[in-house]
C-alpha positions, 0 to 999 in steps of 0.5 A, a space after each residue: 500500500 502506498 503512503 498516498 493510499 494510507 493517508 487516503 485512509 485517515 492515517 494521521 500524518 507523521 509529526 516533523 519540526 516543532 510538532 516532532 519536537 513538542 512531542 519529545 518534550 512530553 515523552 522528557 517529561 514523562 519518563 526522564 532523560 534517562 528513562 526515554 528512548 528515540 523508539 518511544 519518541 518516533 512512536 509518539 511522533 509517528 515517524 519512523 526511527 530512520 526519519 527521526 533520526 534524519 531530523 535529530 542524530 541523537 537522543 542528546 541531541 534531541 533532547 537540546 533542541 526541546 530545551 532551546 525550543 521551549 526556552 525560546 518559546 517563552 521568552 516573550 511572555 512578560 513583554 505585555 505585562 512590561 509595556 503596561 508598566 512602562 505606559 502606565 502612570 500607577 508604577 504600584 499598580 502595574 508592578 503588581 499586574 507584573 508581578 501576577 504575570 510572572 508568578 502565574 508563569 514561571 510557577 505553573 505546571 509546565 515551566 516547572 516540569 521544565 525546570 525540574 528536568 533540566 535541573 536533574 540533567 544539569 550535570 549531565 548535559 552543563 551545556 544545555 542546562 546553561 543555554 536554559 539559563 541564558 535563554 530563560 531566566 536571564 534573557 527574561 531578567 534583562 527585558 525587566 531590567 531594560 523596562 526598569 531603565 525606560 520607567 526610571 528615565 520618566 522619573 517613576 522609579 529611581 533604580 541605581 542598578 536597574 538589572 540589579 534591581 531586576 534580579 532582586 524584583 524576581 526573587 522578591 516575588 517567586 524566590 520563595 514559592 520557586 524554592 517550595 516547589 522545585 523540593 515538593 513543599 507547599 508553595 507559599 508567598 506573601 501577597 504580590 503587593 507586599 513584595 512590590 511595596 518592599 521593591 518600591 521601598 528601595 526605589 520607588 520614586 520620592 
């Protein structure tokens, strides 16, 4: 039977590119580096060993991309959350949505699943575990600190260090709970106006 003839039939097409890739991330996930095979991933693709292989050589290989792609993928994810402080003139206000945003994302589900693979395989693969952190964390840490310079140059915020301030910004508000949940613990923090007061304490404008 020919492939024209199998998909005339309803057979679903094979996965490729991005598709293939979301793919092998659930099949990380699920069972762990260690514990996943390119067999399982062709299978969750429906694609052949041999076309997987075309796309990816190796299970390492594979396992980067996911990494870079999903990195990649979420990059943009503050950048509304940023223009409306940037535009806004309730700083307090607009710190706090910020601040909403990034607890909602970094802590859900998935970024966590994310995080807690790439964590486990840090040692193992330090190159890929690094690219997640110049990608993810501090690509996400200098979009905040670039917002934080455009704010203060209005005069709505007075950071000397505006990526320093970034950094203490994030960990005021997920450094606990992120902590909590990479160990299994109960994912408890102050309220986000608590922790964006505390910010604006140190550099808000006088």
């Amino acid at each position: 039977m020919t492939t024209s003839e199998l998909s005339s039939r309803g057979r679903p097409a094979g996965l490729t590119g991005d598709d293939l890739i979301a793919a092998a991330r659930e099949v990380f996930l699920e069972h762990g580096y260690a514990g996943a095979s390119m067999d399982q991933v062709a299978r969750r693709a429906r694609v052949s060993k041999a076309s997987l292989y075309r796309e990816h050589s190796s299970k390492s290989e594979l396992y980067a991309a996911v990494v870079r792609q999903w990195a990649m993928a979420g990059q943009d994810a503050m950048r509304p959350a940023l223009d409306r402080m940037q535009r806004s003139a309730d700083v307090r206000g607009a710190l706090i949505g910020l601040a909403e945003t990034m607890r909602a994302g970094i802590l859900s589900p998935p970024v966590m699943a994310m995080r807690r693979l790439v964590t486990a395989e840090a040692s193992a693969h330090p190159d890929v575990a690094r690219m997640y952190l110049e990608n993810s964390w501090n690509a996400n840490i200098d979009r905040l600190a670039a917002a934080f310079a455009a704010v203060a140059a209005s005069g709505r915020l007075r950071p000397h260090d505006p990526h320093a301030a970034a950094e203490q910004f994030t960990w005021l508000i997920i450094g606990a709970p992120l902590n909590a949940r990479m160990l299994g613990g109960e994912a408890s923090a102050p309220p986000a106006a608590d922790a964006v007061d505390l910010f604006l304490a140190g550099y808000g404008a006088d």
